[in-house]
N, C-alpha and C positions, 0 to 999 in steps of 0.2 A: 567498364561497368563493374561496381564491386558487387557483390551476394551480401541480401543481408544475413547477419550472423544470427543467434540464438544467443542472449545471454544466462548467464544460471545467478540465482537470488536464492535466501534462505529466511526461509518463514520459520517462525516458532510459535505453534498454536498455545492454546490455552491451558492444556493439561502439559507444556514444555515438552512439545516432542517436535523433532527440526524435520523440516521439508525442505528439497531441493527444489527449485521452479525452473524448468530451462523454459525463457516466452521467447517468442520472436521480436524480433524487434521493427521490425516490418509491417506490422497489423494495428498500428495505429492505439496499441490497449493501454489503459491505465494498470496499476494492481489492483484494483479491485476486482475489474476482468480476468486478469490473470490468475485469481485466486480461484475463482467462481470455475474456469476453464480445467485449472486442476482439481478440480469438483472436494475442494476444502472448504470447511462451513464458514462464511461470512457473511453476517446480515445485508448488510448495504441497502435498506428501507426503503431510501429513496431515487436510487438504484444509478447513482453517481453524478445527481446535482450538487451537492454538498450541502443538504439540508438537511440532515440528519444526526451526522457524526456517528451513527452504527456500524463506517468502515472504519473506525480509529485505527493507528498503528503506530507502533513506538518504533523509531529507526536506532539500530541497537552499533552498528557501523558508523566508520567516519565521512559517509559519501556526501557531498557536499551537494544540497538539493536547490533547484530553483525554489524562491523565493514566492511565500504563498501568497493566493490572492486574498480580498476584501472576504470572501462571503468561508474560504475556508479558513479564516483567522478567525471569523465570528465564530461558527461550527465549533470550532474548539474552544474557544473560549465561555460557551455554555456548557465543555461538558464535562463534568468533576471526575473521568476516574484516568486523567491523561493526564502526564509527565510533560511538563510544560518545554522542557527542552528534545525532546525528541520524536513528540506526536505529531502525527499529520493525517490526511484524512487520503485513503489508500486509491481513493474515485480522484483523488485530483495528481497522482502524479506518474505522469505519464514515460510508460516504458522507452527507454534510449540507452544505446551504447554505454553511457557513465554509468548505468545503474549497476553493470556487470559487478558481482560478487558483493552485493546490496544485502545487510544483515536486517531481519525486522523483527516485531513479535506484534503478534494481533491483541488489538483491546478487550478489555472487559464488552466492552457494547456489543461486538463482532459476534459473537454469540447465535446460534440462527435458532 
């Protein structure tokens, strides 16, 4: 039986200053949780349906991310202040092993 591990990710707020995250990887959480957990401001309105896009995030790293679904492509694509190659909506992607040393910067929306 292996232990699950802790991975470490780096956030970069809004005023550009980097945060480490070490989450577990064992707890089932998206980032958006993980954000919230490290008690960093993040709106997240609707509190990880993906109806909102207040969790925007630009992935600023090369990690190669599962493939979004229907309702967070919509989410983004209403919402004007994301980078069309590297935003995603932080309630839809969910903490694992590959995220390890996952570079991000939170959106304008994100804002609380």
């Amino acid at each position: 039986m292996s232990l699950a591990k802790d991975i470490q990710v780096t956030l970069t707020d809004l005023e550009s200053k980097k945060h480490i995250l070490l989450i577990p990887t064992d707890m089932n959480l998206n980032l958006m949780e993980a954000i919230r957990i490290h008690e960093l401001p993040i709106k997240a309105t609707c509190g990880g349906m993906a109806l909102c896009a207040s969790c925007n995030i630009r992935i600023t790293s090369s990690h190669k991310l599962p493939e979004m679904n229907e309702e967070e492509e919509a989410m983004l694509d209403e919402a004007f202040v994301l980078d069309e190659k590297g935003s995603r909506l932080a309630c839809q992607i969910k903490v694992n092993p590959t995220l390890d040393g996952l570079e991000f910067e939170l959106g304008e929306l994100t804002r609380s």
